[in-house]
C-alpha positions as CSV (number, residue, x, y, z in Angstrom):
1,X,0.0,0.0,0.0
2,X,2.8,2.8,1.0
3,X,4.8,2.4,-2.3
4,X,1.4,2.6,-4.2
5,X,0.3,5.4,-2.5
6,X,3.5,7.3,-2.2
7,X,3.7,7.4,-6.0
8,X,-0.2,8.7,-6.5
9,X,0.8,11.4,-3.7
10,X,3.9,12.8,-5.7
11,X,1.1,14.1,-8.8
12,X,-1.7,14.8,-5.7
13,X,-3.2,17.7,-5.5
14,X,-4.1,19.5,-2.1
15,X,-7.9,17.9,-2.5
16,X,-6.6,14.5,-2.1
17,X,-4.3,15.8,0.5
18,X,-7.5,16.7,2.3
19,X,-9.1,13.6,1.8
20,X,-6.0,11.6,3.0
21,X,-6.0,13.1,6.7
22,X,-9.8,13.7,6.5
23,X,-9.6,17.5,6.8
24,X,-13.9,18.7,7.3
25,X,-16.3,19.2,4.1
26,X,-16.7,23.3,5.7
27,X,-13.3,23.7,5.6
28,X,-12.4,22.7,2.5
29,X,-14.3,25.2,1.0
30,X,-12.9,28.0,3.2
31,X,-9.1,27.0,1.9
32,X,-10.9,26.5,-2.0
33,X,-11.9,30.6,-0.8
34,X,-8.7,31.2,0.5
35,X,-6.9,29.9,-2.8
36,X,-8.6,32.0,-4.8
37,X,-7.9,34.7,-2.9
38,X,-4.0,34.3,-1.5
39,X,-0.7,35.7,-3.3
40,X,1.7,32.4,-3.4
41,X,4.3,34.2,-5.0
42,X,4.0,36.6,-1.7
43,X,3.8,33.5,0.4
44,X,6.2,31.3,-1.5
45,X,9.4,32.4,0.5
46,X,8.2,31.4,3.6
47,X,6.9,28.0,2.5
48,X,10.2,26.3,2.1
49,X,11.4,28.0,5.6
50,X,8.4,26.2,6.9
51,X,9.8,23.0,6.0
52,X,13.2,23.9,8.0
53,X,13.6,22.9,11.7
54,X,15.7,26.1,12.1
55,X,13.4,28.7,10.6
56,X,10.0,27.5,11.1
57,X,9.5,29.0,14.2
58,X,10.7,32.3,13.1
59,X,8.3,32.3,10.0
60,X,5.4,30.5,11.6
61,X,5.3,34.3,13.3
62,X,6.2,36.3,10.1
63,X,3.6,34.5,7.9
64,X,1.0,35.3,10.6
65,X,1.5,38.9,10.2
66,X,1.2,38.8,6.6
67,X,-1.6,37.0,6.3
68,X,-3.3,39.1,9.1
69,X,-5.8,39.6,6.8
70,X,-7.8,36.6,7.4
71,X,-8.8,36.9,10.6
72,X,-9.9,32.9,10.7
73,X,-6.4,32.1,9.5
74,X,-7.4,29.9,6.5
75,X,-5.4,31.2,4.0
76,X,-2.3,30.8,6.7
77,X,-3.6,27.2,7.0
78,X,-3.8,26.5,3.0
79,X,0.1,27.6,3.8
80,X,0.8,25.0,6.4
81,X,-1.1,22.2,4.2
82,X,0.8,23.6,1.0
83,X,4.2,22.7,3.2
84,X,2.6,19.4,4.3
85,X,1.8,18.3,0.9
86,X,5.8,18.9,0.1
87,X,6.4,17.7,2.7
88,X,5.5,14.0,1.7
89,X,8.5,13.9,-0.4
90,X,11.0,14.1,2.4
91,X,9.2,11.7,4.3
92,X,9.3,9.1,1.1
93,X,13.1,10.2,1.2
94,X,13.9,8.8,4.6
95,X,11.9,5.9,4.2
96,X,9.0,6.9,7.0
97,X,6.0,4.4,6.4
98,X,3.2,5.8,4.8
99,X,0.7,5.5,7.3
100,X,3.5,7.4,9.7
101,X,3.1,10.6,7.7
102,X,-1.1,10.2,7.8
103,X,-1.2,9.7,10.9
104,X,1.1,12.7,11.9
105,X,-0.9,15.2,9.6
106,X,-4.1,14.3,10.8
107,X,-3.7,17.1,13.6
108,X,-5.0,19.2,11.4
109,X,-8.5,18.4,11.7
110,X,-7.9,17.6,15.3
111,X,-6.9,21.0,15.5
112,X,-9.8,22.5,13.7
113,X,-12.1,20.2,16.3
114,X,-10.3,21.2,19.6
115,X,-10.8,25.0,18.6
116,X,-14.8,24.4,17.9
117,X,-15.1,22.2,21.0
118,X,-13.6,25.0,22.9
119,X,-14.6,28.4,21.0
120,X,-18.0,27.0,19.4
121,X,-16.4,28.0,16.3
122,X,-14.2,26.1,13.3
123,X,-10.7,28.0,12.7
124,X,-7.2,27.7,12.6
125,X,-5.5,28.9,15.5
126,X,-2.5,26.3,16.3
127,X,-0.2,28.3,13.7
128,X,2.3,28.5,16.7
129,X,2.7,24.7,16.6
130,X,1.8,22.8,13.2
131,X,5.3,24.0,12.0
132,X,6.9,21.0,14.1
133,X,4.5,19.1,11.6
134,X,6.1,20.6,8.4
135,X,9.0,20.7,9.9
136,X,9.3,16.8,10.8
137,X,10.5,17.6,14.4
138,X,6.8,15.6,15.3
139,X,5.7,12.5,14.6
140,X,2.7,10.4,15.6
141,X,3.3,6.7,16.1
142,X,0.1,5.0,17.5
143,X,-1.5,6.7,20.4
144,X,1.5,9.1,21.1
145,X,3.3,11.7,19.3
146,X,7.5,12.0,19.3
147,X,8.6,15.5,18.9
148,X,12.8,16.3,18.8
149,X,13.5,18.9,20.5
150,X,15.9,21.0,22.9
151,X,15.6,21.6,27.0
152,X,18.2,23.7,28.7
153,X,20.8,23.0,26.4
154,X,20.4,19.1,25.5
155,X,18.7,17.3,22.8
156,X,15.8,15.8,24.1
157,X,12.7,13.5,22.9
158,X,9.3,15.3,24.0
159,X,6.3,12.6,24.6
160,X,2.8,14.1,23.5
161,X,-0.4,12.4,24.3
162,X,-2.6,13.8,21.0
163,X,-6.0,14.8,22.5
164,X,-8.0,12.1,20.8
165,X,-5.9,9.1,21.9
166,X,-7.3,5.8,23.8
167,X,-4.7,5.2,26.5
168,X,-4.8,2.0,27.1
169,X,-1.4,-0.3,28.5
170,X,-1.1,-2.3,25.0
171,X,-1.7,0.9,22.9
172,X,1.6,2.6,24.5
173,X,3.4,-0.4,24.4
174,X,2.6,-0.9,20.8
175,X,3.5,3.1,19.9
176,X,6.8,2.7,22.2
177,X,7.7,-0.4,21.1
178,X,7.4,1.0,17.6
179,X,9.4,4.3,18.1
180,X,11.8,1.9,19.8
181,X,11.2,3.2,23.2
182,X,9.4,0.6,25.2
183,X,12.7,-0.8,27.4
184,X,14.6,2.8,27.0
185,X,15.3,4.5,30.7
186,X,13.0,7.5,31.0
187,X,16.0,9.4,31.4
188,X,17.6,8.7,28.4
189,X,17.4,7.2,25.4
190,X,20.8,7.5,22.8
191,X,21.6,10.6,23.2
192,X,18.0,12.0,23.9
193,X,16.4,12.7,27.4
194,X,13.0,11.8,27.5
195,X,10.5,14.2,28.6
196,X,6.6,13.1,29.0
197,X,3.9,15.6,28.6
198,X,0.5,15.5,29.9
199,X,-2.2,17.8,29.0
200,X,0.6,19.9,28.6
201,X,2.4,19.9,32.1
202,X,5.8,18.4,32.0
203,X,5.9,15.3,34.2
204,X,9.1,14.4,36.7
205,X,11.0,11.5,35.3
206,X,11.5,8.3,37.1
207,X,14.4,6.0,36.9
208,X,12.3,3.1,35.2
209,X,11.5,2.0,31.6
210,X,9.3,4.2,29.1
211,X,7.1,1.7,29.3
212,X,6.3,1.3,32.6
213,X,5.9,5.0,33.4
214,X,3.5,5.3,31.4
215,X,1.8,2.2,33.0
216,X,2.4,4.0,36.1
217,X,0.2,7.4,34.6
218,X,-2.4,4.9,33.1
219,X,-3.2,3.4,36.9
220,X,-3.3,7.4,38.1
221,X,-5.6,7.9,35.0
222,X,-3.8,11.3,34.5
């Protein structure tokens, strides 16, 4: 199936980039509005910068003020899913399974969802993150989410527990076990620290395996 699909992705346009991660009917035809209506070559510098670990964040802020305009920030999310649609390529590059990259751009419409189930209304508002999306510093394996990143000083790996994941003891060992986590010391694993985040609140490591902290949160139900 990857190999197959890969291949129909490298001629896809952005609709069957919607399709793939299920992005919502409504706001597909906000970004076919937003298309219409945005300047790419005003945009298009900023789009490969998206794709960079080093300037994303940088840019993430700079295309917000540009595209200020929109005050539900679709055409700033056509951006973001212009950069994931490139970004497929990179992915295919460094061998990532298929279903990797699906699941790890499907926070877009999670995204979309959180903001309605918490504003009552349907808009893009996670511009400050998604770039660790485009930028492959995050990826979703399973129920949990592996983003590389720094903490005073060190390279560390940051554990993210998406909003619509069903904790459950086999589901994390199965999403460890795949990042190649599940017997790693919380600590450290290579030359990464670990560092678990719930409901985003850091939580204090324990000398004990990935795996069994997170058996350890599970029977706290955090």
């Amino acid at each position: 199936m990857g190999d197959a699909l890969f291949e129909h992705m490298e001629s896809m346009e952005l609709k069957h980039l919607y399709e793939l991660i299920g992005l919502q009917p409504n706001i597909i035809n906000q970004l076919e509005r937003a298309a219409r209506e945005i300047s790419w070559e005003q945009t298009e510098p900023y789009l490969e910068r998206l794709l960079n670990a080093d300037t994303a964040p940088s840019t993430c802020q700079e295309l917000n003020k540009l595209l200020s305009d929109s005050p539900s920030h679709f055409k700033l999310l056509l951006c973001y899913l212009e950069c994931v649609q490139r970004t497929h390529q990179r992915y295919q590059d460094q061998h990532i399974p298929i279903q990797i990259y699906i699941d790890t751009m499907k926070c877009f419409p999670r995204f979309l969802a959180e903001c309605e189930q918490e504003t009552g209304q349907m808009y893009f508002d996670r511009g400050w993150w998604a770039y660790r999306q485009t930028s492959m510093q995050i990826f979703r394996l399973g129920v949990l989410e592996y983003e590389f990143d720094r903490l005073e000083g060190e390279s560390v790996i940051a554990l993210h527990i998406p909003s619509d994941a069903r904790l459950t003891a086999e589901a994390v060992d199965r999403s460890l076990e795949q990042a190649g986590l599940s017997a790693a010391p919380v600590e450290y694993y290579s030359n990464h620290q670990i560092c678990c985040h719930v409901q985003g609140r850091p939580l204090a490591a324990s000398a004990c395996s990935v795996s069994a902290f997170f058996r350890l949160l599970l029977r706290k139900k955090l």
